[in-house]
N, C-alpha and C positions, 0 to 999 in steps of 0.2 A: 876261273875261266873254264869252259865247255868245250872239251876235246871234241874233232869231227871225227867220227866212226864209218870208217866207206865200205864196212862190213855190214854195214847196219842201216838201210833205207827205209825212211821213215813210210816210202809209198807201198813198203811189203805188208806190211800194219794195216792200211787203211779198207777195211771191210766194211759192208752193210749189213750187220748182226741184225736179227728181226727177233722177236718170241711171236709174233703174230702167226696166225696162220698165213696169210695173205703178205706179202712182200710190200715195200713201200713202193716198187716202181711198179704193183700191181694195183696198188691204189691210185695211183697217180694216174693209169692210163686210164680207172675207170672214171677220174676226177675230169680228166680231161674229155672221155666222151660224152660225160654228161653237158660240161661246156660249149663245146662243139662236135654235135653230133654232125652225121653225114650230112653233109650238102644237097638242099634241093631246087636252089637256085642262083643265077648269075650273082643275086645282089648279094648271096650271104657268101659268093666265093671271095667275090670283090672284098666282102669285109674281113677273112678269114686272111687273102693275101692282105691288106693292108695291116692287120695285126702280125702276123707272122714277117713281115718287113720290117716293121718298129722293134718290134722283142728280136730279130735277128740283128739289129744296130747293138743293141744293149749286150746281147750272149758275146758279140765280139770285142765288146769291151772289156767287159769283165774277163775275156780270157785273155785280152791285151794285156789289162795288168797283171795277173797271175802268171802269165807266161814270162814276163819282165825280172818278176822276185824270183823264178823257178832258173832262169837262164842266169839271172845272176846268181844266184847260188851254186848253181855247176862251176860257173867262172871262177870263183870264189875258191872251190874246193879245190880246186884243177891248182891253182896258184898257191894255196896251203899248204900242197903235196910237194910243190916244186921249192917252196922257202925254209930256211935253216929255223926251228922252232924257236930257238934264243935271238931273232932277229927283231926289232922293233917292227919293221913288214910285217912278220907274221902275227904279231900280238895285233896291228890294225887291221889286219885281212881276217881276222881269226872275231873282234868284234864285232866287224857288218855282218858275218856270216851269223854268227849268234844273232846278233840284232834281226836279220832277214827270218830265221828260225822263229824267233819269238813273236816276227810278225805273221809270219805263216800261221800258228796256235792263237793268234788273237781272233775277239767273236768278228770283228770285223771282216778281216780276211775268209773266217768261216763261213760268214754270212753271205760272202761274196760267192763262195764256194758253195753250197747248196743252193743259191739263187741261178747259178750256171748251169746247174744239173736239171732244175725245176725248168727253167728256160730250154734247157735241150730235150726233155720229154714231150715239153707242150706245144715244139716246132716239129720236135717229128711225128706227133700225131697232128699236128693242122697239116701239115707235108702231106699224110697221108690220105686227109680228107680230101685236099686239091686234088689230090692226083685219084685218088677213087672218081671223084665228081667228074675229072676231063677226061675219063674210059669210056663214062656213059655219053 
């Protein structure tokens, strides 16, 4: 079994290393303006909000569930801290939190986690389009 370490959060780790010259969210945003360049008219803002409505349903989903595994995990630890290690409690409160860890590191979870990011780039640069286009 896998001791919790509250000296050691796994969210202090989590970096975006690049060797590139160019950052990944510097690619992203030229990805994105390639997609959606400025706006030059009603019909393609019309289109720009209806996509950016649909992908903001989805971005809240996906942070629905991560915020779900992340608060229970707080929970989890919060109640680890407070139980006698030699209790049967602790050994079951001690496996969902492993268990939650392990699903945190799975590709799925991953997947789900870079797809929220990808999704929060590409809302806020269609955000920015709208709102460039309703100045003029």
């Amino acid at each position: 079994r896998r001791r919790r370490n509250p000296e050691l959060d796994e969210s202090q780790y989590e970096t975006d290393y690049t060797t590139a010259v160019e950052s990944g969210d510097e690619r992203d945003r030229d990805r994105w303006a390639s997609l959606y360049p400025p706006i030059s008219s009603d019909g393609t803002r019309q289109r720009y909000k209806q996509e950016f409505d649909s992908d903001l349903r989805r971005y809240k989903e996906l942070c629905a569930d991560m915020d779900a595994v992340n608060d229970r995990l707080g929970q989890l630890g919060k109640q680890l801290d407070s139980v006698p290690e030699d209790s049967p409690q602790y050994q079951d409160l001690a496996e969902e939190y492993n268990r939650l860890k392990d699903l945190k590191r799975s590709p799925d979870y991953q997947s789900k986690k870079l797809e929220t990011k990808t999704l929060r780039n590409k809302l806020f640069h269609i955000k920015r389009m709208v709102s460039d286009y309703d100045k003029v």
